[in-house]
Each structure stands twice: as structure tokens, then as C-alpha cells.
Backbone as ProteinMPNN parsed JSONL, in Angstrom:
{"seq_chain_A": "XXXXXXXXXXXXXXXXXXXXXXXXXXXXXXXXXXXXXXXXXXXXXXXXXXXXXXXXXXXXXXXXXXXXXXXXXXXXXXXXXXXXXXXXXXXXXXXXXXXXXXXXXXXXXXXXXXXXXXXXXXX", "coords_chain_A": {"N_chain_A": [[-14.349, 14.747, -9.2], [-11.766, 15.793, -8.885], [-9.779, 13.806, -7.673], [-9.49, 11.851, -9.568], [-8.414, 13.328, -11.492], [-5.866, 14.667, -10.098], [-5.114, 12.434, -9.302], [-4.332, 11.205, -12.279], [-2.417, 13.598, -13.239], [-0.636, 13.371, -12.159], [0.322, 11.073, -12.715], [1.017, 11.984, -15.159], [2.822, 13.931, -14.777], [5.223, 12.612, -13.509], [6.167, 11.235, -15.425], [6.895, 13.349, -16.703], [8.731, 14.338, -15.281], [10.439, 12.29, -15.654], [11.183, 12.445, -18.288], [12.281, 14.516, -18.616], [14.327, 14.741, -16.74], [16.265, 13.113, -18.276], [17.595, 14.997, -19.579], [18.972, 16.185, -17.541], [17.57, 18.064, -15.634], [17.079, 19.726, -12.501], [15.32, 17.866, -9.613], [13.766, 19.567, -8.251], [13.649, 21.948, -9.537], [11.852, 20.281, -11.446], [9.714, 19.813, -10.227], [8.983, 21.817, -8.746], [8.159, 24.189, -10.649], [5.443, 26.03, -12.016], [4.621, 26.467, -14.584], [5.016, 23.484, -15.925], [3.467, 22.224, -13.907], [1.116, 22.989, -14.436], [0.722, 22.394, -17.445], [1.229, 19.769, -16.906], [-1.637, 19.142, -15.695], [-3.463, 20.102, -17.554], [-3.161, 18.721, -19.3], [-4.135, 16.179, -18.314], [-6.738, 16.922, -17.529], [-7.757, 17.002, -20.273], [-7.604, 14.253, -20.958], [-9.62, 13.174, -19.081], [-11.716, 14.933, -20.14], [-12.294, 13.934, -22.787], [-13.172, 11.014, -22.298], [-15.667, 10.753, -22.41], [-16.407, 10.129, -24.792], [-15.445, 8.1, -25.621], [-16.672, 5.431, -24.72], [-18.446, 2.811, -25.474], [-20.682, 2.096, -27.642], [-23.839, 2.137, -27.449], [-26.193, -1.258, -28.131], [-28.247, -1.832, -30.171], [-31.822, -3.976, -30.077], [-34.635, -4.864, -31.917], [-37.756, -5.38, -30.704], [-40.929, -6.942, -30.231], [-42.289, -4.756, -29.079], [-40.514, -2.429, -30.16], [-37.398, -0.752, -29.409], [-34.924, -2.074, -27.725], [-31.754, -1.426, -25.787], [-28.279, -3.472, -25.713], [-27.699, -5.178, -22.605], [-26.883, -2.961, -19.89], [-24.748, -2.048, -16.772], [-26.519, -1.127, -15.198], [-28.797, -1.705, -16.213], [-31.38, -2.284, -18.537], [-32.002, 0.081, -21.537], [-35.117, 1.407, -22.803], [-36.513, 2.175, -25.496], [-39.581, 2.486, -27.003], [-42.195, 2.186, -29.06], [-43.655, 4.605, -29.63], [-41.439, 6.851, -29.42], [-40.793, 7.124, -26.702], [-38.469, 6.869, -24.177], [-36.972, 4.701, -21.779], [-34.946, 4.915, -18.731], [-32.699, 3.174, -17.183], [-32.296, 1.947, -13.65], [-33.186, 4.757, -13.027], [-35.681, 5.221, -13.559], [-37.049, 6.502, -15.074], [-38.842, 8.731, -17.865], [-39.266, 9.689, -21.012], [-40.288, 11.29, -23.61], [-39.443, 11.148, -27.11], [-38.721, 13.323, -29.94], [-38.094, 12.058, -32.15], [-36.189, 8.918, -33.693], [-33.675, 9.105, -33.77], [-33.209, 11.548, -31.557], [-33.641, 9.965, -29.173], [-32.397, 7.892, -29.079], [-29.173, 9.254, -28.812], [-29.764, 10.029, -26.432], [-29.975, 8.175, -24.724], [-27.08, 7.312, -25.096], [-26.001, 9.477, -24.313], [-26.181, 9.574, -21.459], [-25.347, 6.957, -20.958], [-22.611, 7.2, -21.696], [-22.124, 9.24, -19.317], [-22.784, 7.638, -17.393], [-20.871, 5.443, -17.113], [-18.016, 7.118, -17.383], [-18.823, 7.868, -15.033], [-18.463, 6.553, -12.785], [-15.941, 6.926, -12.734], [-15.129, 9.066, -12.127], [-16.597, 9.384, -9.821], [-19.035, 11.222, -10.165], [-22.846, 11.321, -10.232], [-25.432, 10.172, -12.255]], "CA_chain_A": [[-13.448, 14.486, -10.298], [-10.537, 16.117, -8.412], [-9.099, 12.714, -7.363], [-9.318, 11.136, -10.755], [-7.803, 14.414, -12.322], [-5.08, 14.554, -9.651], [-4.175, 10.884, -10.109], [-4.066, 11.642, -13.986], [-1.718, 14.232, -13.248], [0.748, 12.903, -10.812], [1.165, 9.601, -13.574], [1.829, 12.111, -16.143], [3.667, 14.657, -14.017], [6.245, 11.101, -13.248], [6.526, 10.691, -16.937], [7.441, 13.964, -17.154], [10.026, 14.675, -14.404], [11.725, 11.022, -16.24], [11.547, 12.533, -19.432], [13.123, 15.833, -18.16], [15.742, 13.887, -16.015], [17.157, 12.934, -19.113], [18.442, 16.264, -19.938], [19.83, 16.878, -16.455], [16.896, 19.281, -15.349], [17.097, 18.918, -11.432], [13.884, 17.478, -9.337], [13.544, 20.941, -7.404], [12.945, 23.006, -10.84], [10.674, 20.179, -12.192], [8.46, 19.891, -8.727], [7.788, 23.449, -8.145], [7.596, 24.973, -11.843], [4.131, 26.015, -12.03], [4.481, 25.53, -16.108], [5.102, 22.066, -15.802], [2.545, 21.596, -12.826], [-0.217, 23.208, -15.509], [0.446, 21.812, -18.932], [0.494, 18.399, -16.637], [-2.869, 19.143, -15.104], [-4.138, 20.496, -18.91], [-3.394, 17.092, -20.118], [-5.258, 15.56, -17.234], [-8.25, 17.687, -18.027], [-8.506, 16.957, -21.901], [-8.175, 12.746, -20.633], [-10.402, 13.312, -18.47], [-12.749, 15.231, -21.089], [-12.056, 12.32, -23.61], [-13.226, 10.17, -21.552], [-17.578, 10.297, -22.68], [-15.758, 9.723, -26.625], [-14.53, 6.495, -25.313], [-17.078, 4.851, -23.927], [-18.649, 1.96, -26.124], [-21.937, 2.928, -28.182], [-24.66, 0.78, -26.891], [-26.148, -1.652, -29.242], [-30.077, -1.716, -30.263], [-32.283, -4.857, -30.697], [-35.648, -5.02, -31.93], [-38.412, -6.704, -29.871], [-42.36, -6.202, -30.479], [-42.344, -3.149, -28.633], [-39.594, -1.205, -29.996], [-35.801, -1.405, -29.142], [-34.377, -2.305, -26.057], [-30.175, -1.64, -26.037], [-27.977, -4.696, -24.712], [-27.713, -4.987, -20.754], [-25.936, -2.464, -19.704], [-24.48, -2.991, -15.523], [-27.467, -1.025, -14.717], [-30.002, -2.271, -16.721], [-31.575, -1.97, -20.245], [-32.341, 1.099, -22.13], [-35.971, 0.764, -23.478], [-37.075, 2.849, -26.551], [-41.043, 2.07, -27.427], [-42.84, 2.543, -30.71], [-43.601, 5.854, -29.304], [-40.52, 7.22, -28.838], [-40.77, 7.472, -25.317], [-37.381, 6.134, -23.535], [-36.671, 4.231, -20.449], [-33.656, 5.306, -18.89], [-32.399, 2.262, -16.493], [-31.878, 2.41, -12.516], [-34.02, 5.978, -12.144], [-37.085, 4.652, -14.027], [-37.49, 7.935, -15.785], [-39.362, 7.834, -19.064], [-39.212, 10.749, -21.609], [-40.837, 11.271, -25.467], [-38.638, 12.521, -27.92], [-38.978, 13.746, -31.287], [-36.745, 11.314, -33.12], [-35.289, 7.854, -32.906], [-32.149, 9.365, -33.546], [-32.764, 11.85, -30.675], [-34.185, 9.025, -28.194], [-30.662, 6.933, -28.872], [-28.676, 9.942, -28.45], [-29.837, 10.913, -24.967], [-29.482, 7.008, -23.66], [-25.973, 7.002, -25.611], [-25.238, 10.982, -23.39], [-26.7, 9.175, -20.22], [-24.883, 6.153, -20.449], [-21.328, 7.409, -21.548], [-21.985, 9.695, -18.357], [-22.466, 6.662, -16.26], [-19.606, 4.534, -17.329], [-17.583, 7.654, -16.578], [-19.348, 8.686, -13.85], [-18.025, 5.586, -12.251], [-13.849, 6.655, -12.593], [-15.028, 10.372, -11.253], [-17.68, 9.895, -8.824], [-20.456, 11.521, -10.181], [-23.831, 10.353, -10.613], [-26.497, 10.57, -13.192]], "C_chain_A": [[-12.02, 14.87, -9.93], [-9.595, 15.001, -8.058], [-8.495, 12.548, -8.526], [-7.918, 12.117, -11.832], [-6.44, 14.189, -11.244], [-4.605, 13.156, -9.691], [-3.478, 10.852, -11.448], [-2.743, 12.532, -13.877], [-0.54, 14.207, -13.015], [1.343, 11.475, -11.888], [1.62, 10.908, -14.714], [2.571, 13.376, -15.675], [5.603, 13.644, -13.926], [7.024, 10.675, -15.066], [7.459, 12.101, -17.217], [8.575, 14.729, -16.349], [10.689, 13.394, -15.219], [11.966, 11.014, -17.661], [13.048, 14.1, -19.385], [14.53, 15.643, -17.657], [17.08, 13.595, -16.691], [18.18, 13.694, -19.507], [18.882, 16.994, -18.872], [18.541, 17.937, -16.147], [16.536, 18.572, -13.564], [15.447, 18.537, -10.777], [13.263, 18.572, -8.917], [12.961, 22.048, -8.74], [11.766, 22.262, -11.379], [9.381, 20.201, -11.066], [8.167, 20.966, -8.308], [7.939, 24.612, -9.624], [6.392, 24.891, -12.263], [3.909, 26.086, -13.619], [3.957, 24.147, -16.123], [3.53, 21.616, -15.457], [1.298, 21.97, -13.894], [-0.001, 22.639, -16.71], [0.296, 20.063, -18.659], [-0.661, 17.919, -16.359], [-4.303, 19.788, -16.608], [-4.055, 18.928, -19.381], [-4.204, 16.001, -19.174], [-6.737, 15.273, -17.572], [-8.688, 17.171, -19.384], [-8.057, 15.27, -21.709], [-9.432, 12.732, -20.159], [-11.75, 13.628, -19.255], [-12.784, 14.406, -22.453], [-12.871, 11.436, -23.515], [-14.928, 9.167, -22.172], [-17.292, 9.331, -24.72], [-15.613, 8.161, -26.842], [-15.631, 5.051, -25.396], [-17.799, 4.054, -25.513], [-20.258, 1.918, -27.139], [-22.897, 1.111, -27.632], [-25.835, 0.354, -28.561], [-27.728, -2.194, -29.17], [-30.695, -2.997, -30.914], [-33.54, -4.206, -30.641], [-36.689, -5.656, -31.374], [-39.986, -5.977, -30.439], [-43.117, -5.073, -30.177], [-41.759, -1.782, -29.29], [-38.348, -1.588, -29.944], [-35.727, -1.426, -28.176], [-32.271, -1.975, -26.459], [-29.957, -3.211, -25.206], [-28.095, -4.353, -23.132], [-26.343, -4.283, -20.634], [-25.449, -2.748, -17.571], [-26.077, -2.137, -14.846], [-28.502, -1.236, -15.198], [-30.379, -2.016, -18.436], [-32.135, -0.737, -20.146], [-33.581, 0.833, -23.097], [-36.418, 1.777, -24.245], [-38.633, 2.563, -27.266], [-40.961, 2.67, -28.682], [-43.503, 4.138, -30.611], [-42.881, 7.002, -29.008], [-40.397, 7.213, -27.144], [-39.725, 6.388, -24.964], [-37.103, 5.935, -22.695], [-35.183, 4.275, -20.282], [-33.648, 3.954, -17.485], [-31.905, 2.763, -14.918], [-32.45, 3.749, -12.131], [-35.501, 5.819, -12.387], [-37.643, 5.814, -14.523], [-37.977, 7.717, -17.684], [-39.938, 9.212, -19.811], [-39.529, 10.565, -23.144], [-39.379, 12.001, -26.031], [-39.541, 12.302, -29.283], [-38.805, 12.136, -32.488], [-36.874, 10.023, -32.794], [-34.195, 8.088, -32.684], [-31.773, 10.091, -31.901], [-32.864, 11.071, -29.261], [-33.062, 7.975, -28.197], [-29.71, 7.666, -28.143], [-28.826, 10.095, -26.827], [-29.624, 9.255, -24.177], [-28.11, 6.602, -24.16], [-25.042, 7.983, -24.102], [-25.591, 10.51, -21.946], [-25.495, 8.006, -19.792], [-23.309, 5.966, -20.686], [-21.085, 8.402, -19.7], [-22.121, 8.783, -17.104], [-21.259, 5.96, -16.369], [-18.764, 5.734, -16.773], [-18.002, 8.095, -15.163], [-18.721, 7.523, -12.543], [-16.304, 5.441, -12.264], [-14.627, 8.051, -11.968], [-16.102, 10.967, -9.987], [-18.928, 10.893, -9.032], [-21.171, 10.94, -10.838], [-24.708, 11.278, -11.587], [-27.747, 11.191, -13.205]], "O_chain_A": [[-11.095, 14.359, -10.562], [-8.417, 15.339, -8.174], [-7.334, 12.889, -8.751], [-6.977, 11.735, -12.529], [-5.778, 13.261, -11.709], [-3.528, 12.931, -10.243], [-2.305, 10.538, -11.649], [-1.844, 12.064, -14.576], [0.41, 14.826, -13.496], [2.475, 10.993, -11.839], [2.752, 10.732, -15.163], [3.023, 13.924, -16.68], [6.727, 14.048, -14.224], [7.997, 10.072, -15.521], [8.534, 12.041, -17.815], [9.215, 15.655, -16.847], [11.858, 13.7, -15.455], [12.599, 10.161, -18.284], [14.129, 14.381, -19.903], [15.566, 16.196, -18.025], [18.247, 13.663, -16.307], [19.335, 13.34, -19.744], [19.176, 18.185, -18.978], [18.83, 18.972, -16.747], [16.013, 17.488, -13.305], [14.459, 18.901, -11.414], [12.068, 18.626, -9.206], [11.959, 22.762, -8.695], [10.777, 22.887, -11.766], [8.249, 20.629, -11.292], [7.211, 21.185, -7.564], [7.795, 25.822, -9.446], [6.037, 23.877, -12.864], [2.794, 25.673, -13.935], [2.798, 23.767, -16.287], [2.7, 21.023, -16.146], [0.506, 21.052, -14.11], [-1.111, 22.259, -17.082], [-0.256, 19.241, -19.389], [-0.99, 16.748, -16.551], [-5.532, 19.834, -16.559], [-4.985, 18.212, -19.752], [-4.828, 15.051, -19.646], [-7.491, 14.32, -17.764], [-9.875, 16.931, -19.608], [-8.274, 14.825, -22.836], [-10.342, 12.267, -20.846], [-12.733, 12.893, -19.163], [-13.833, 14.591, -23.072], [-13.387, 10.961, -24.526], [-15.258, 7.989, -22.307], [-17.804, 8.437, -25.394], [-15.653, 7.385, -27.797], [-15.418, 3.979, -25.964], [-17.678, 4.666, -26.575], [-20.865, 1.07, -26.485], [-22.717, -0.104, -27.538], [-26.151, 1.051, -29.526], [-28.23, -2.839, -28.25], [-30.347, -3.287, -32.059], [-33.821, -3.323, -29.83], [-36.565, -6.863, -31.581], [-40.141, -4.85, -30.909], [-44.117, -4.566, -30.685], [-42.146, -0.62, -29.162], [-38.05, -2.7, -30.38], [-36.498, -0.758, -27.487], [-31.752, -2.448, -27.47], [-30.731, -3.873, -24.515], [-28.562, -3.317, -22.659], [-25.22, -4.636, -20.996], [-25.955, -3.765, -17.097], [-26.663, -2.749, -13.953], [-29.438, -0.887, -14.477], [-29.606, -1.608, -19.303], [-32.67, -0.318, -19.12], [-33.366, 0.165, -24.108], [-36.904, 2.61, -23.481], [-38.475, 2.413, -28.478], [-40.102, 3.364, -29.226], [-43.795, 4.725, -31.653], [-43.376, 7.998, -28.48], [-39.246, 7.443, -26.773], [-39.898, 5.216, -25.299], [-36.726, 6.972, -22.148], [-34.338, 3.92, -21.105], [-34.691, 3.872, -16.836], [-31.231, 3.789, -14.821], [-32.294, 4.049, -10.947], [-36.38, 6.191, -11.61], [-38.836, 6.031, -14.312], [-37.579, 6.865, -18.478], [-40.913, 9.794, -19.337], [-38.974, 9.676, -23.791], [-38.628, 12.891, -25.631], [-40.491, 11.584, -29.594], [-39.49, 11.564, -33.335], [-37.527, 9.724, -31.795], [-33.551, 7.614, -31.749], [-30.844, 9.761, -31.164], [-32.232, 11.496, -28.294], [-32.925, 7.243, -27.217], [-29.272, 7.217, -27.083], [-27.828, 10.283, -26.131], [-29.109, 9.232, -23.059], [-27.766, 5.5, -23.732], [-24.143, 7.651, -23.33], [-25.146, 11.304, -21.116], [-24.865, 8.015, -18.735], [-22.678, 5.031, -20.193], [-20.073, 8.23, -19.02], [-21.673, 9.086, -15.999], [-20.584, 6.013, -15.341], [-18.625, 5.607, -15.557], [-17.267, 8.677, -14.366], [-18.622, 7.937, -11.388], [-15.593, 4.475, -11.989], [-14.635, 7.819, -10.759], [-16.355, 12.057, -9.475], [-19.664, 11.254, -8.113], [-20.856, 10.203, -11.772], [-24.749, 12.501, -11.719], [-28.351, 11.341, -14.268]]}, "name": "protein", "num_of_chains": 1, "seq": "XXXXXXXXXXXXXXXXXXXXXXXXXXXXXXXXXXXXXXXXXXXXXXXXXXXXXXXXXXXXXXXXXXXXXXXXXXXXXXXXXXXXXXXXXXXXXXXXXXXXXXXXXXXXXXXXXXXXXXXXXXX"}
């Protein structure tokens, strides 16, 4: 995630040496004030942690089994009449309690893939 976060940082680091600029503050105070360099790399962090919020809620049909979600790029999310849930691409297949909690965990799976795909980690 260090890339992603340091990219994040350095665009709003740029924003904020050309907001600073304005008021005459030279490049030498804004490029090595370790303020700056942290409240740019705090706002990084809470994009960055944003990020699972974002992601698009996946959307549940009915079929004679159970639900299936739409196609997601790695595959469908399959929910049976048993709760038990197919998680896509590891072929892992877990009961829950709930339907609510058997959505939830392929909702927390598959916001962590969509990001997991800007910060390099996997699921």
C-alpha cells in the first residue's frame, strides 16, 4: 500500500505547495516541513481508508438455489438456501448464521478485492 499511499501524497503534497505558493511561502520551507509532509500523508491515509466505503454494493438475484450476486471480474458470489457462501476465485465455502451475515462477508471480501487491486494486496 506504500506506493498507492505515497502517490496519494505527492498529488496532494503538489496541491499543497500551489496552494501555499500563493501566499509567498518559499519551496524549501514547504518541501522539508515535516508538518506539511504529515498532515499530507494523514490525508493519504484516511483516502486510502475510504476507499472499502466506496466500492459499489454488489447486487443479489434469486435463482432456485438461493442468490447468486451479479458477475463480479472474478466471478459470482453464490449464497445457497443454506446459508453457506461461495466466495469466487478461492472456491472457499462457509455457513453463516444469517442472510444478512452471508451478504456482509461477500460485500467485506469484495470491497477488499476491488481495493486490493489500487494497493496490491490480495484476498
Amino acid at each position: 500500500m506504500t506506493d498507492l499511499r505515497d502517490k496519494i501524497a505527492e498529488i496532494i503534497h503538489a496541491g499543497t505547495k500551489q496552494a501555499l505558493s500563493d501566499y509567498d511561502v518559499a519551496d524549501d520551507v514547504i518541501r522539508n516541513d515535516p508538518e506539511i509532509a504529515e498532515a499530507d500523508g494523514a490525508t493519504a491515509d484516511a483516502i486510502i481508508a475510504a476507499l472499502p466505503g466506496m466500492v459499489a454494493p454488489l447486487v443479489w438475484d434469486e435463482w432456485d438455489g438461493g442468490l447468486t450476486s451479479s458477475c463480479t471480474p472474478w466471478g459470482k458470489y453464490i449464497l445457497g438456501q443454506d446459508l453457506c457462501l461461495s466466495i469466487p476465485g478461492n472456491g472457499s465455502l462457509r455457513r453463516y448464521e444469517t442472510e444478512f451475515a452471508a451478504k456482509a462477508a461477500a460485500q467485506a471480501h469484495h470491497a477488499a478485492a476491488v481495493v486490493g487491486a489500487f494497493t496490491g494486496s490480495t484476498t
